[in-house]
C-alpha positions in Angstrom: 0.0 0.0 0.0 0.8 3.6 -1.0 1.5 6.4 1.9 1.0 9.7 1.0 3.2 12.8 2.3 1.4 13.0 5.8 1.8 9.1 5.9 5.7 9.6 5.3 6.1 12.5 7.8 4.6 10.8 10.6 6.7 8.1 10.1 9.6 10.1 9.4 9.2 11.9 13.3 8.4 8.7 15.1 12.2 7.8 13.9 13.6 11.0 14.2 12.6 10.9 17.9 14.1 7.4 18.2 17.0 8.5 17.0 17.3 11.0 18.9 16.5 9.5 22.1 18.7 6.4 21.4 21.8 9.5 21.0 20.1 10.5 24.7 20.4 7.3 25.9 24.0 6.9 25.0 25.1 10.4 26.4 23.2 9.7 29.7 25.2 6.4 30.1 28.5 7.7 28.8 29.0 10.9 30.4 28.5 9.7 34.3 30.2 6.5 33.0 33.8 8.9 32.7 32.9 10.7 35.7 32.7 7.5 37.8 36.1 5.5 35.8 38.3 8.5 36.3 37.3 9.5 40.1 37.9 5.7 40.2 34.9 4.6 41.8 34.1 1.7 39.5 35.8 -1.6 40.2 38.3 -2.9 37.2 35.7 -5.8 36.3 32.4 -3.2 36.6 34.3 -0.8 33.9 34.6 -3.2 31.6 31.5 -4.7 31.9 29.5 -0.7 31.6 32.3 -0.3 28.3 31.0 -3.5 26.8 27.2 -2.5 27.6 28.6 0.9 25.6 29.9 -0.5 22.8 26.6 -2.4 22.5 24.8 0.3 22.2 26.8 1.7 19.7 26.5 -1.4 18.0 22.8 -1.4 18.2 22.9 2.1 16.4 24.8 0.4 13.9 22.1 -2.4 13.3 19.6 0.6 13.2 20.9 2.3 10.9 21.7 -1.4 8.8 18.5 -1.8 9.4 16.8 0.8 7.5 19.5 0.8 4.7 17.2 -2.1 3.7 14.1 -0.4 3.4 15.5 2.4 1.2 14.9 0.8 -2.1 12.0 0.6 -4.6 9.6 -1.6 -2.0 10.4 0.4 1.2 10.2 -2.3 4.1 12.9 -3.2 6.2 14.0 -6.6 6.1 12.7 -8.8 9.0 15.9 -10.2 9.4 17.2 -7.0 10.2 14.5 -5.7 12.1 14.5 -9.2 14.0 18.3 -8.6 14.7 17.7 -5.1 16.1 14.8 -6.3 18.4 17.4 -8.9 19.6 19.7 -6.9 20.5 17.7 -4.5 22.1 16.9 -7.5 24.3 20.0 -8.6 25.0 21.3 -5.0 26.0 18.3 -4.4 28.3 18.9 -8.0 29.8 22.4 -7.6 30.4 21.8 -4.3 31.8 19.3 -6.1 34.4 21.8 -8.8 35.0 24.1 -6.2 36.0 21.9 -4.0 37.9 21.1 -7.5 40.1 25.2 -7.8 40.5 25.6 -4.5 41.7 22.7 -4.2 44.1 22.7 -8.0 45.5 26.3 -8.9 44.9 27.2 -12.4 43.1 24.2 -13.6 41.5 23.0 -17.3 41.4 22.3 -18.9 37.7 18.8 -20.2 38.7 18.1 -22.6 35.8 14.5 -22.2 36.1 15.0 -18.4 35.5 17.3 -19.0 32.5 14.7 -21.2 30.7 12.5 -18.8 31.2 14.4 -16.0 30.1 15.1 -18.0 27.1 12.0 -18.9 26.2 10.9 -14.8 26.5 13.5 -13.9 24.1 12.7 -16.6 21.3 9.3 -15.5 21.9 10.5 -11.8 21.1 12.6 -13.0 18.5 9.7 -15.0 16.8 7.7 -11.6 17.0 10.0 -9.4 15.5 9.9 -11.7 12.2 6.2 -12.2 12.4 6.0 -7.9 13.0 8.2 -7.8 9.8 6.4 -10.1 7.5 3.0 -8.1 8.6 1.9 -11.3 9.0 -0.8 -10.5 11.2 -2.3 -9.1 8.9 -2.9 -12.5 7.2 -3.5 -14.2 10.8 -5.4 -11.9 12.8 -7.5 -14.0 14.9 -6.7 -16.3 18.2 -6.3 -19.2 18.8 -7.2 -20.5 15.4 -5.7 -19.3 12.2 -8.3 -18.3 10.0 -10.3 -20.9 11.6 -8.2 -23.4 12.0 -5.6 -24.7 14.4 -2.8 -25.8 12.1 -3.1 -22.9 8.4 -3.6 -24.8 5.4 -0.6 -22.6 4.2 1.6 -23.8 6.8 4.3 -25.9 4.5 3.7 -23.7 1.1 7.5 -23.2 0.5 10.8 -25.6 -0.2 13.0 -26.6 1.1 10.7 -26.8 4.5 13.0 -25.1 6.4 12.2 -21.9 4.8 9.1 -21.7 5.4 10.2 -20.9 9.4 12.0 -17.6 7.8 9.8 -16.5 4.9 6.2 -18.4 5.1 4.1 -15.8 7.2 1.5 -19.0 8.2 4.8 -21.3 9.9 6.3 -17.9 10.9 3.0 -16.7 12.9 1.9 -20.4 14.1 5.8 -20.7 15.9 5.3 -17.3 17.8 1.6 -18.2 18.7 3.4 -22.1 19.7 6.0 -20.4 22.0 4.7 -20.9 25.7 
């Protein structure tokens, strides 16, 4: 579908703001991250861990911009790969930034199994949905718990080989997120 000019300019703010709240983001970590290093108030093993977290960051603007480099082409949608890879990361920064917070505040954490799995499981899940988000696919599936009125789409194995169907069909793409519990 066609966007007019409004369309474009809406979209064109939303990221403009992201943009310029991820450059926020990175200046409120960085900027009391040098304060703390050189008065020497972090430990050897926290600076390194907050640098990492940093370069992340950086490396998630990276993606972003990777990201949309996709889109700008005669059919203007981002890949889902990419978007799917941004999403993860996103994750994966925010979890480490949790796992760390946990460290700081409660000292050596335990690795819970239970709490890994779990953890796991949540990300695939987010994973699963950035692909689905990407493919639109609920626009083709947007009814719960059947699939346009069925459990398992008639759609499901449309593509060969069958393993591509879990990174390009939109029915096997939507029916894993909805299976992730």
């Amino acid at each position: 579908s066609e966007i007019g000019l409004e369309g474009f300019k809406r979209i064109f703010w939303w990221e403009y703001v992201h943009r310029l709240l991820a450059r926020t983001i990175g200046l409120v970590f960085l900027i009391p991250f040098l304060v703390f290093h050189f008065r020497n108030i972090l430990t050897t093993s926290l600076t390194w861990k907050l640098a990492g977290l940093f370069v992340l960051g950086g490396l998630q603007g990276a993606l972003g911009w990777y990201m949309v480099k996709s889109g700008l082409v005669s059919d203007p949608r981002v890949s889902h790969f990419r978007l799917t890879a941004h999403l993860g990361l996103a994750f994966l920064i925010f979890s480490m930034e949790f796992w760390l917070a946990l460290q700081v505040l409660k000292g050596d954490t335990k690795k819970n199994p239970f709490a890994l799995a779990v953890a796991g499981i949540v990300f695939l899940m987010a994973l699963s949905g950035g692909l689905v988000a990407g493919l639109r696919a609920g626009h083709a599936y947007n009814t719960f718990p059947l699939m346009n009125g069925k459990i398992f789409p008639e759609d499901l194995w449309l593509l060969e080989p069958w393993w591509g169907n879990f990174l390009w069909n939109v029915a096997t793409v939507q029916f894993v997120h909805r299976a992730i519990f």
